[in-house]
N, C-alpha and C positions, 0 to 999 in steps of 0.2 A: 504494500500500500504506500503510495507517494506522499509525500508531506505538501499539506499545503503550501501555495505560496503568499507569503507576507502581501504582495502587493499585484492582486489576481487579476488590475485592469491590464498589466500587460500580458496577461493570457488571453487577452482575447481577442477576438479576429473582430475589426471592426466592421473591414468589408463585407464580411458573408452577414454579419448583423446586419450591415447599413441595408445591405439589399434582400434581407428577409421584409421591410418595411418599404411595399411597393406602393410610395407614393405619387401618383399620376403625375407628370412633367416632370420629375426629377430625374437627373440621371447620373446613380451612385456614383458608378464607374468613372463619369468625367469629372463628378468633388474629391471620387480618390484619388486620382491621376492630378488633378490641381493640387490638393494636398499634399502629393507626394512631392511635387515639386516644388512649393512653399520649402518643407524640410529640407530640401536639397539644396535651395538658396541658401538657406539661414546656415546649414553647414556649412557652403564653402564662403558664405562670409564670416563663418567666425574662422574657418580655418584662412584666411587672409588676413585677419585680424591678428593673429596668433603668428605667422610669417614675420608677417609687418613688424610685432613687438619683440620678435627672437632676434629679427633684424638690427632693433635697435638696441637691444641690448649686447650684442656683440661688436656694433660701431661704438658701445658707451666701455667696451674692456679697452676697443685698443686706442680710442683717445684717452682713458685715465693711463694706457701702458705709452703711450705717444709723451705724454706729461712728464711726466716718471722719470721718462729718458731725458727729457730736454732739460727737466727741473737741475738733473744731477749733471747736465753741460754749463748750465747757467753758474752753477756753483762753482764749478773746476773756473769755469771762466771768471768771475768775479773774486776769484784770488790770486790773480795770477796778479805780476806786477803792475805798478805803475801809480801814477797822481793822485792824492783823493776826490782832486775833481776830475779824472778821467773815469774812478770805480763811480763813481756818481752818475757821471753822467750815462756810462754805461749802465746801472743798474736800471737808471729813468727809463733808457732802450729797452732793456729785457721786457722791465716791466708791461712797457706799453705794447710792445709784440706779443707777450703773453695774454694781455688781454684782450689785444682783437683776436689771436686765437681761438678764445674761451667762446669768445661771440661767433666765432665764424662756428664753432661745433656745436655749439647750443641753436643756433637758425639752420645747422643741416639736419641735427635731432628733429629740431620742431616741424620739418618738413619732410623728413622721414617719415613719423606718427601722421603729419598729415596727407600725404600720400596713402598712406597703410589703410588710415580711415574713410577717404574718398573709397580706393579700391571696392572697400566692403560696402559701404554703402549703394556703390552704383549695382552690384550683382544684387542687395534688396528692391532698388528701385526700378530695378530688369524686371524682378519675378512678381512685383507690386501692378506694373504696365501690363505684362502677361497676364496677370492675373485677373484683371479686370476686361480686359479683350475676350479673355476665357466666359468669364461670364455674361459679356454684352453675346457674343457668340451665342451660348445656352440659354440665354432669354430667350434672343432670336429665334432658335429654333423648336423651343418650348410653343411661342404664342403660334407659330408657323404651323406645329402640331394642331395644335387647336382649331385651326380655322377647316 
């Protein structure tokens, strides 16, 4: 004897349900078929979602290891001989290349992520279009029926 299952809505078939209940104009098969391909957008937009953010978290190891390296050139460099107003002025340098740096990786990030998020939005707004087409379609040929 099999043990129940905790959560028995996924044992169940909802197509063979949907179309035990022959409601006139309806037609299961094409709200399954639509449905099925709802879930299909919605996965591969999360699964671009999920590209998009592995993406940027791999661009975010190797500018902190980019950093890293440069920070400990910066150092070797700013001991090395000379004027106090040449390490000065030098430092002023680093400084300020280091920060447009910081800015130039933080506006490729930002547009990383925004990329990443268009991506997935435009395959919801595909399967939103589709989906509405589907149904102006199945009206269509519901009232068509009828006449």
């Amino acid at each position: 004897m099999s043990k129940p299952s905790a959560y028995p809505f996924f044992e169940m078939d909802v197509s063979k349900m949907m179309s035990e209940f022959k409601l006139p104009g309806v037609d299961v098969d094409a709200i399954m078929a639509s449905q099925r391909k709802n879930i299909e957008a919605v996965t591969a937009a999360n699964q671009l979602a999920i590209e998009g953010m592995q993406a940027v978290v791999r661009r975010q190891a190797e500018i902190l290891r980019q950093t890293m390296e440069e920070a400990g050139s910066m150092m070797t460099e700013m001991m090395t001989a000379g004027t106090p107003e040449d390490k000065v002025a030098r430092q002023a340098e680093l400084v300020k290349t280091a920060f447009e740096k910081a800015l130039a990786n933080m506006r490729e990030l930002a547009e990383m992520v925004a990329k990443s998020n268009t991506e997935a939005a435009n395959v919801i707004s595909k399967r939103v279009s589709e989906s509405l087409e589907e149904l102006k379609s199945t009206m269509a040929k519901a009232a068509a029926d009828k006449r």
